[in-house]
SEVO-154592 format. One record per atom (N, C-alpha, C, O): residue number from 1; chain; atom name; x, y, z. Coordinates in steps of 0.001 Angstrom, whole numbers. Layout:
N
- NUM,A,CA,X,Y,Z .
...
% end
This chain:
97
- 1,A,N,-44607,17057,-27281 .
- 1,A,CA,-44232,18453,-27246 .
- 1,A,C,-44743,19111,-25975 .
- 1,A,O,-44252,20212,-25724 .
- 2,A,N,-45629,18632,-25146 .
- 2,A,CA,-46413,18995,-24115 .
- 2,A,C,-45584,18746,-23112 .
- 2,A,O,-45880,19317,-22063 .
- 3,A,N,-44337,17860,-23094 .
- 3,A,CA,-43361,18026,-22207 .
- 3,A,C,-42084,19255,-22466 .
- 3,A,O,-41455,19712,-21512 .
- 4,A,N,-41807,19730,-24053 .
- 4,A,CA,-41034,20459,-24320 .
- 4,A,C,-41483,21805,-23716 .
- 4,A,O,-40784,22694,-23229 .
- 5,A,N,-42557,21750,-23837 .
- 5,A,CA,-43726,23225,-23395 .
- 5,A,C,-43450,24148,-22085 .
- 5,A,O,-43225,25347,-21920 .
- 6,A,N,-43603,22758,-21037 .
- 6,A,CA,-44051,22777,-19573 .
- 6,A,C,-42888,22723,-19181 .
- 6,A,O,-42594,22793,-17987 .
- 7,A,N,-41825,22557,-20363 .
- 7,A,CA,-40078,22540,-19069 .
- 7,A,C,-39716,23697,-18471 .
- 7,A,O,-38647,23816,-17873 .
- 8,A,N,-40768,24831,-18615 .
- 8,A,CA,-40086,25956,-17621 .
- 8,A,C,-41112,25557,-16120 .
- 8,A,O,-41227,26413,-15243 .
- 9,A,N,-41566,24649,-16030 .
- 9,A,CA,-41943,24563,-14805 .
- 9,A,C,-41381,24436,-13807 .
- 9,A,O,-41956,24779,-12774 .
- 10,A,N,-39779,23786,-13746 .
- 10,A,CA,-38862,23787,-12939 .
- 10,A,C,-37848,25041,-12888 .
- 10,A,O,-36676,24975,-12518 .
- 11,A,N,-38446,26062,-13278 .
- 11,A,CA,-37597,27336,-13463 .
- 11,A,C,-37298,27842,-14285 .
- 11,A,O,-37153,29060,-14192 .
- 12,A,N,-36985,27005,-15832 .
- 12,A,CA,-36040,27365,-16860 .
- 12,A,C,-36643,28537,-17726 .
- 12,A,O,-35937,28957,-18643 .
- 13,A,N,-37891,29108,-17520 .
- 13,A,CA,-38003,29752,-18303 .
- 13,A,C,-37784,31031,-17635 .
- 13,A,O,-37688,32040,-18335 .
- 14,A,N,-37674,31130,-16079 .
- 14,A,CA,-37496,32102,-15723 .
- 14,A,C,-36051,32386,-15316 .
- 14,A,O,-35768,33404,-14686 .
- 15,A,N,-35152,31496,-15673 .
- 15,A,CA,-33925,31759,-15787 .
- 15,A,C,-33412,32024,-16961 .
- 15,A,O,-32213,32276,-17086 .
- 16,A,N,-34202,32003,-17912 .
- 16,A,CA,-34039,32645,-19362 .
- 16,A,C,-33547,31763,-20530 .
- 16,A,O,-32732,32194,-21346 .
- 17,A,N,-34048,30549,-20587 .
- 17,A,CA,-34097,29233,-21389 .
- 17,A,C,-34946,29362,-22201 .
- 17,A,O,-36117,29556,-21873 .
- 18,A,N,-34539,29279,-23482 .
- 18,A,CA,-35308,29673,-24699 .
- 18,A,C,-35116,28579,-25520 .
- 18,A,O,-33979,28524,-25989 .
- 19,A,N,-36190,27307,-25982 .
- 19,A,CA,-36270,26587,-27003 .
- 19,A,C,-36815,27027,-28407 .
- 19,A,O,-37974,27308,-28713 .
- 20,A,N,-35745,27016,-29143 .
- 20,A,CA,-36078,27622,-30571 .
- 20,A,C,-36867,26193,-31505 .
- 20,A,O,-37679,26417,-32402 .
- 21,A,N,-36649,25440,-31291 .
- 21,A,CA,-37141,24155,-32557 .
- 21,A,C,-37123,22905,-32248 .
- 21,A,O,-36533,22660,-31196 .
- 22,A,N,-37431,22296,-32631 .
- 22,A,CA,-37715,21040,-31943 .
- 22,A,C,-38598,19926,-33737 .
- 22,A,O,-39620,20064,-34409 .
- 23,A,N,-37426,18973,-33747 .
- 23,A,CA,-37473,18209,-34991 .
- 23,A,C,-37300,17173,-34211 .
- 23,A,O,-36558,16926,-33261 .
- 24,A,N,-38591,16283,-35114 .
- 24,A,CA,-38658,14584,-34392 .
- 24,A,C,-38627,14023,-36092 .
- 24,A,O,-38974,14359,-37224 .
- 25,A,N,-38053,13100,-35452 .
- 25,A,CA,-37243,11940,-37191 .
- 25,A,C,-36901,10962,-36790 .
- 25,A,O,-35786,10868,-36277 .
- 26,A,N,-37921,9680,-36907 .
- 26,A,CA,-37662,8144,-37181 .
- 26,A,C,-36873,7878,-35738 .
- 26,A,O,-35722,7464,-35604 .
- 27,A,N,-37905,8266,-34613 .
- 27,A,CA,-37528,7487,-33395 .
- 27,A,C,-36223,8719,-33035 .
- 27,A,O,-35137,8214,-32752 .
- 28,A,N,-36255,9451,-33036 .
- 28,A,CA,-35098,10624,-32788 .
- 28,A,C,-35416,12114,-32169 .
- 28,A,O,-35497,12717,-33239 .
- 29,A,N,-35565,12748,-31533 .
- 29,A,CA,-35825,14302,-31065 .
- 29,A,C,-34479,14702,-31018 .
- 29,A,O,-33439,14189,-30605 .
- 30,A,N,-34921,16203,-31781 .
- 30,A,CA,-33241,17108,-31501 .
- 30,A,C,-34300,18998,-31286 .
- 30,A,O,-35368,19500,-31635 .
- 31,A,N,-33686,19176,-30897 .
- 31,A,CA,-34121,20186,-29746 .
- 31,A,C,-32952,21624,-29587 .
- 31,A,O,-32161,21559,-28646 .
- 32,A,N,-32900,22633,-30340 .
- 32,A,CA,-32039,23735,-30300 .
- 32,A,C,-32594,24879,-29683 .
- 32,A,O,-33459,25397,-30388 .
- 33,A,N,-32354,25551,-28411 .
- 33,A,CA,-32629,26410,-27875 .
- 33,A,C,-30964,27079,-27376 .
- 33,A,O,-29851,26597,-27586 .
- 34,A,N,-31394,28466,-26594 .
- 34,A,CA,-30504,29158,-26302 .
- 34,A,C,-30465,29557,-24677 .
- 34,A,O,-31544,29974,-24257 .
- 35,A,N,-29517,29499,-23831 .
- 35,A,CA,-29635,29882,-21992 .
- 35,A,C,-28798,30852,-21958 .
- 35,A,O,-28052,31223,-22864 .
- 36,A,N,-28954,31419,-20545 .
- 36,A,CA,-27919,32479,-20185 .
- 36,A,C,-26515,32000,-19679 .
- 36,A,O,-25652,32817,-19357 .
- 37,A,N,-26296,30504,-19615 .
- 37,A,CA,-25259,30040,-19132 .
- 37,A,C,-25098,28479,-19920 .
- 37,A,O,-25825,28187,-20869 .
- 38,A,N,-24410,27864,-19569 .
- 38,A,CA,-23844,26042,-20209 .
- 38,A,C,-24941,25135,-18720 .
- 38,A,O,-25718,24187,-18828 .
- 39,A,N,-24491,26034,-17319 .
- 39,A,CA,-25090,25467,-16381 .
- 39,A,C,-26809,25525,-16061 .
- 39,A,O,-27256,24785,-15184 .
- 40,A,N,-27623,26342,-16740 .
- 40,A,CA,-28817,26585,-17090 .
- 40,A,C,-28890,25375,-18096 .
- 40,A,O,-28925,24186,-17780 .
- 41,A,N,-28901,25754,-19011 .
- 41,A,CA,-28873,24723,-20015 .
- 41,A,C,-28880,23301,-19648 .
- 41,A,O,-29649,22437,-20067 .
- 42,A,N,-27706,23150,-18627 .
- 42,A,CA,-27741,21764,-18229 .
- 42,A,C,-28269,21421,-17254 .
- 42,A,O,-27980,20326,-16770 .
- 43,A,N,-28818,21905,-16909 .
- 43,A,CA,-29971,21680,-15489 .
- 43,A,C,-30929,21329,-16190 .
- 43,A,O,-31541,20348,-15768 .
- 44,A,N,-31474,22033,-17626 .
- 44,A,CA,-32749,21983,-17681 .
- 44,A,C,-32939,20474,-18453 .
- 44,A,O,-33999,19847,-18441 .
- 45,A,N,-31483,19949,-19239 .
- 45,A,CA,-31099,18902,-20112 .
- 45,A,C,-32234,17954,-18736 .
- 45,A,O,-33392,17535,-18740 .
- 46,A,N,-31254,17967,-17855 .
- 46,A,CA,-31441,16981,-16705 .
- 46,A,C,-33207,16990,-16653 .
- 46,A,O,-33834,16066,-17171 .
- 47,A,N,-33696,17801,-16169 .
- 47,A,CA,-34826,17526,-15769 .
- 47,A,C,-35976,17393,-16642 .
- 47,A,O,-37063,17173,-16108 .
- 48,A,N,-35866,17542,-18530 .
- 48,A,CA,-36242,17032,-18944 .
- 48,A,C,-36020,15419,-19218 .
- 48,A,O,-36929,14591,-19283 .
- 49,A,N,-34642,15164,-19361 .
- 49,A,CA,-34302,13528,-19620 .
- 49,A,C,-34884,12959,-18525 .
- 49,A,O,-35323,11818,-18666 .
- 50,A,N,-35020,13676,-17114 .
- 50,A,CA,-35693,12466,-16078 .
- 50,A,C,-37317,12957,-16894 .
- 50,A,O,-37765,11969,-17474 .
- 51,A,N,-37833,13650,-16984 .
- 51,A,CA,-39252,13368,-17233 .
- 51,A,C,-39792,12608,-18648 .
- 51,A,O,-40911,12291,-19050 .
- 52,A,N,-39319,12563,-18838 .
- 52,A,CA,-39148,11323,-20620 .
- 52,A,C,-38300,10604,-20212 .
- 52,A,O,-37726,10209,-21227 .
- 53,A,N,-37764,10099,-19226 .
- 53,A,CA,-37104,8836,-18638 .
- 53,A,C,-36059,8261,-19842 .
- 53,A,O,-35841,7049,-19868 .
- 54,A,N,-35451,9100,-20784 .
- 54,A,CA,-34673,8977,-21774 .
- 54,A,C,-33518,10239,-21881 .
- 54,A,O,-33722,11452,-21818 .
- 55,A,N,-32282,9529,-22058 .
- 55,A,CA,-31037,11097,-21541 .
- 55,A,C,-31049,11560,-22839 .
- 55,A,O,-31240,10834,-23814 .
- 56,A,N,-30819,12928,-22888 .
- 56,A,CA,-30229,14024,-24165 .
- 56,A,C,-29240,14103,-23589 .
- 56,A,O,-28775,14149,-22450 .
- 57,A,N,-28831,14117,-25220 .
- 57,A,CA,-26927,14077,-25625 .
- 57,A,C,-26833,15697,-25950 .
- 57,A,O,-27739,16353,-26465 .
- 58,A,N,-25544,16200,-25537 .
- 58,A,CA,-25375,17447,-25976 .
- 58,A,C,-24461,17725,-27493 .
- 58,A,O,-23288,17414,-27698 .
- 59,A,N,-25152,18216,-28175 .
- 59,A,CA,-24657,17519,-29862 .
- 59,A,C,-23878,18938,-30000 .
- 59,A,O,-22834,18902,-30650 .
- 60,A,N,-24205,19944,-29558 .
- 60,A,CA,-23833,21150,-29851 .
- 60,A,C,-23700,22425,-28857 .
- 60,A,O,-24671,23072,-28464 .
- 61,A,N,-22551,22648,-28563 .
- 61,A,CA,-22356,24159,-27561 .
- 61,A,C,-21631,25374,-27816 .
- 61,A,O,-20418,25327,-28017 .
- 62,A,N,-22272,26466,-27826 .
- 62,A,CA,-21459,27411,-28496 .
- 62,A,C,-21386,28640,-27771 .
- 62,A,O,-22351,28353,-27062 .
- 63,A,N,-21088,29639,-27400 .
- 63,A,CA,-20769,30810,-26629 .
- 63,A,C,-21369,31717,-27783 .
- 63,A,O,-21059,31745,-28974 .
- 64,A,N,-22219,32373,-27160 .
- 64,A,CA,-23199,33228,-28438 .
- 64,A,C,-22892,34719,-28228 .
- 64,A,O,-22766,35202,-27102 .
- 65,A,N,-22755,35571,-29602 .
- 65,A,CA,-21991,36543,-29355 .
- 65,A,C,-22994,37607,-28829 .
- 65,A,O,-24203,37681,-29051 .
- 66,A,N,-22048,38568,-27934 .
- 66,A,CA,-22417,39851,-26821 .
- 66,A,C,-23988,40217,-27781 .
- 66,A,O,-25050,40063,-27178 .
- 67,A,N,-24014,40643,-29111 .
- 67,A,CA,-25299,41345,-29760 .
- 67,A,C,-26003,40334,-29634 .
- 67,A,O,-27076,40912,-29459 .
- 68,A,N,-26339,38883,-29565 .
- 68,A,CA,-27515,38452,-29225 .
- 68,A,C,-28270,37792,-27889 .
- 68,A,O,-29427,37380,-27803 .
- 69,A,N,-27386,37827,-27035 .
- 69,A,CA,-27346,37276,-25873 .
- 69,A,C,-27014,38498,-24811 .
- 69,A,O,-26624,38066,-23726 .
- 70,A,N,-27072,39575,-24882 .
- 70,A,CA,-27080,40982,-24085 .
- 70,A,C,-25619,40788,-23033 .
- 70,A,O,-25434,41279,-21920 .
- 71,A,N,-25030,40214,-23554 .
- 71,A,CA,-23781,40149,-23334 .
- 71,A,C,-22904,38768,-22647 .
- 71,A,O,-21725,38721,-22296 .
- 72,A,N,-23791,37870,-22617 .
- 72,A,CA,-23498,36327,-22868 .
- 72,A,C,-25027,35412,-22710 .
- 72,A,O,-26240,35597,-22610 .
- 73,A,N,-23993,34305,-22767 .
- 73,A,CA,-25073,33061,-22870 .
- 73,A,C,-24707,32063,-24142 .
- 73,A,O,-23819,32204,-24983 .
- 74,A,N,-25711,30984,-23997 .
- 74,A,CA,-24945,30004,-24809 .
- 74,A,C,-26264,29184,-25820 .
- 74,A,O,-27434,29058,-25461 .
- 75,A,N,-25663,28702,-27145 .
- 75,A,CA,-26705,28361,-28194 .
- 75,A,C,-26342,27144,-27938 .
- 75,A,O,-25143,26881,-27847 .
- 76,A,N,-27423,26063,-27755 .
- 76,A,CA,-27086,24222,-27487 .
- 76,A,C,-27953,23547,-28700 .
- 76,A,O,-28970,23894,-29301 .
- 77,A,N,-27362,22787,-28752 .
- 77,A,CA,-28447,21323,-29510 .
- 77,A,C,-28691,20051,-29024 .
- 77,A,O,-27789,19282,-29358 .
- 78,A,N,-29817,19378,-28171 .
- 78,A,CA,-29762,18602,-27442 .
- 78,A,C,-30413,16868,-28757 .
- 78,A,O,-31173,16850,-29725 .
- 79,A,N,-29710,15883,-28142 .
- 79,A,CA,-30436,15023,-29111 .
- 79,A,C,-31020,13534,-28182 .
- 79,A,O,-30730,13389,-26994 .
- 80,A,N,-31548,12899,-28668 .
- 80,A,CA,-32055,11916,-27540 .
- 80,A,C,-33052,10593,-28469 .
- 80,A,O,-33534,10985,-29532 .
- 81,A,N,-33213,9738,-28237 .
- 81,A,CA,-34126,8998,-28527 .
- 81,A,C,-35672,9091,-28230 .
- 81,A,O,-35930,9619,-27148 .
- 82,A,N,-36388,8817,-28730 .
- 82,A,CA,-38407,8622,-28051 .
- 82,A,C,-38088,7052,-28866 .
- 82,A,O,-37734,6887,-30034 .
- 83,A,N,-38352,6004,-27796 .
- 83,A,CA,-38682,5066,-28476 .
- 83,A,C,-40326,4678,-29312 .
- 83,A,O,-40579,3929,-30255 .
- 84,A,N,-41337,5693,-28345 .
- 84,A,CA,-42358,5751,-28733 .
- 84,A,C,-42717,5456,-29996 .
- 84,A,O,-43475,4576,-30403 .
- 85,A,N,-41701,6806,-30962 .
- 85,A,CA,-41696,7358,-32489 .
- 85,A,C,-41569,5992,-33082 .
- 85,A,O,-42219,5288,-33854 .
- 86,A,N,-40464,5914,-32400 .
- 86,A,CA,-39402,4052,-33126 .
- 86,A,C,-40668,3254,-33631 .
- 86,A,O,-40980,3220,-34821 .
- 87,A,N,-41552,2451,-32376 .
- 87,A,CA,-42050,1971,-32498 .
- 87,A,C,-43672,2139,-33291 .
- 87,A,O,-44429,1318,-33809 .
- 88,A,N,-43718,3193,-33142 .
- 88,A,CA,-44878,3903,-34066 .
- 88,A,C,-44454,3753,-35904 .
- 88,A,O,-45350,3513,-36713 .
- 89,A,N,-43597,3860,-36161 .
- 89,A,CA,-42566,3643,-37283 .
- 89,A,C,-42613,2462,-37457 .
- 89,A,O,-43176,2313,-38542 .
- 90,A,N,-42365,1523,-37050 .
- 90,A,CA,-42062,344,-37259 .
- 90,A,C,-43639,-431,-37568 .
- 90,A,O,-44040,-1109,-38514 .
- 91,A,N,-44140,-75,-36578 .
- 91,A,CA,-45814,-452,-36836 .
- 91,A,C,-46286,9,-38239 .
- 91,A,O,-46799,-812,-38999 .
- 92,A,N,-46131,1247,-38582 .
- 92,A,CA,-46634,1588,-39636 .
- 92,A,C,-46009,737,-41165 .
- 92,A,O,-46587,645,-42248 .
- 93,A,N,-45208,418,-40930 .
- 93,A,CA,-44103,-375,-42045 .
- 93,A,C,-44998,-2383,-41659 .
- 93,A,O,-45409,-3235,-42447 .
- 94,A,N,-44963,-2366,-40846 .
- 94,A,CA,-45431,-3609,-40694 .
- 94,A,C,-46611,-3559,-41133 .
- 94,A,O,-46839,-4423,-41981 .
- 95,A,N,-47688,-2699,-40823 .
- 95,A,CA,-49069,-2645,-41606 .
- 95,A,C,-49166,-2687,-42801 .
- 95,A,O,-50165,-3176,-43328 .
- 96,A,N,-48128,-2175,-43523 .
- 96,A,CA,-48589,-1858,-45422 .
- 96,A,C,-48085,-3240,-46011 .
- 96,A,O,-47028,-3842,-45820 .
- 97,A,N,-49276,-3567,-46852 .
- 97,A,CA,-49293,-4930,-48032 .
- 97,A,C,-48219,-4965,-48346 .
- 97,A,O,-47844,-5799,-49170 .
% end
């Protein structure tokens, strides 16, 4: 999560990139936040997948209406693998009698 944190270090938070949630499940991260644009958003996709050296898929894009977005911007759902989790999972299943 200490990488989800620090992703406005390349700008995104001051271009107005907002991560709402962030759910990890059996070797899986999915990740729903909101930008002022599709191209914000996807900049920031990018430069997290290079820093976890693993790509997010864009599962979800939506054009968010004028009352919550001060008159645009867009709601995403990004999804991706951590093999880390995988293998942390798998260990734990291999340990029990």
């Amino acid at each position: 999560m200490v990488a989800v944190a620090k992703l406005g270090d390349g700008g995104s938070q001051g271009q107005g990139l907002r991560l709402q949630r962030l759910q990890v499940e059996a070797g899986r991260v999915e990740i729903q936040g909101q930008a002022p644009s599709a191209q914000v958003m996807s900049d920031a996709a990018q430069r997290l997948s290079d820093r976890w050296g693993q790509p997010l898929h864009l599962l979800r894009l939506e054009a968010l209406p004028a009352s919550e977005a001060a008159s645009k911007g867009v709601s995403f759902v990004w999804q991706g693998t951590w093999p880390g989790l995988t293998e942390a999972v798998v260990q734990t299943h291999k340990a029990r009698p």
